[in-house]
N, C-alpha and C positions, 0 to 999 in steps of 0.2 A: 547754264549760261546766265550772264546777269548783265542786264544792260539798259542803264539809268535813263530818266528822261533828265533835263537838263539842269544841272547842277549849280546854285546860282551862290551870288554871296552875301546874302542878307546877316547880320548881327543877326546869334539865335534868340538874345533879348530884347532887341526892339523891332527886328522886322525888314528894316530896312539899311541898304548899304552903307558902308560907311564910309567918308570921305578918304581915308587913307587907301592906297591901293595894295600896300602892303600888309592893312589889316584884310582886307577884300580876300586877297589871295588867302590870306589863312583862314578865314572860315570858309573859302571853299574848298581847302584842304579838308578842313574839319568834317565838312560834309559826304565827302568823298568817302573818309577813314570811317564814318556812321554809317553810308549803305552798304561798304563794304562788311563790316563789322556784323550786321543787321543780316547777311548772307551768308553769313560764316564765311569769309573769305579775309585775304588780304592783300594788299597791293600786289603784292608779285604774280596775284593769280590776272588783271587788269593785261589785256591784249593790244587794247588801243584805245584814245583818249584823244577826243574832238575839242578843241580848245576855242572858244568863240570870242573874238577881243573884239572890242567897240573901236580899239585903236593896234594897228599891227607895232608900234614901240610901245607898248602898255607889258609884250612879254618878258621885260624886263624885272616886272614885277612878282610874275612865274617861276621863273627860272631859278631864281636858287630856291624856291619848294621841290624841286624836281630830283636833286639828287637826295633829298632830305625822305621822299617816299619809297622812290626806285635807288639805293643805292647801288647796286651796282649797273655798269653802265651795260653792260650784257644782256642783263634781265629787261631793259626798261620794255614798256610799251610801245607801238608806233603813236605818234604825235601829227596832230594833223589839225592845223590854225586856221581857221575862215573868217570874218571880218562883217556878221550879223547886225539885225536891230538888235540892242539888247534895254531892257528896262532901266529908266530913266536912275540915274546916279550909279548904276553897274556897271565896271570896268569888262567883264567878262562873265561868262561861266560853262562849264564842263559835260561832256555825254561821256562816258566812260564803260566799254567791253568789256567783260571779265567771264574768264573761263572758271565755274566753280568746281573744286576739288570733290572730286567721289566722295560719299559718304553720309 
């Protein structure tokens, strides 16, 4: 089992968030796809996925990543949004379950 501490969306070059939120969400796709990768897993193995937003309409920014990792709508994860402190210029970031494959 593999289950992240919290997943944030810093630029991997400078450190710090980036004012777009649509870049935001892809590097914390990015980061997602690295600890997955990092466990030999891959998203489909991911059971459930804690979404923390500074702003509950910010998941708008989410959401088309969403069918871009789980494509099919079957397989996805449960999805479960709370509404945290989160560090200063971060729209959001992620804790994410994943059941690893035998082997």
């Amino acid at each position: 089992m593999l289950v992240t501490s919290a997943i944030s969306d810093p630029d991997p070059g400078r450190g710090k968030c980036p004012a777009s939120k649509a870049r935001q969400a892809a590097y914390c796709r990015l980061h997602l796809s690295d600890a997955l990768d990092d466990a030999i897993a891959d998203p489909q193995d991911d059971v459930r996925v804690e979404m923390n937003l500074r702003e509950f309409g910010d998941r708008s920014s989410i959401d088309p990543l969403w069918p871009g990792m789980y494509p099919s709508p079957q397989l996805r994860p449960a999805r479960r949004t709370i509404r945290p402190e989160l560090p200063e210029g971060c729209i959001f970031h992620l804790v994410a379950t994943a059941i690893l494959p035998e082997g």
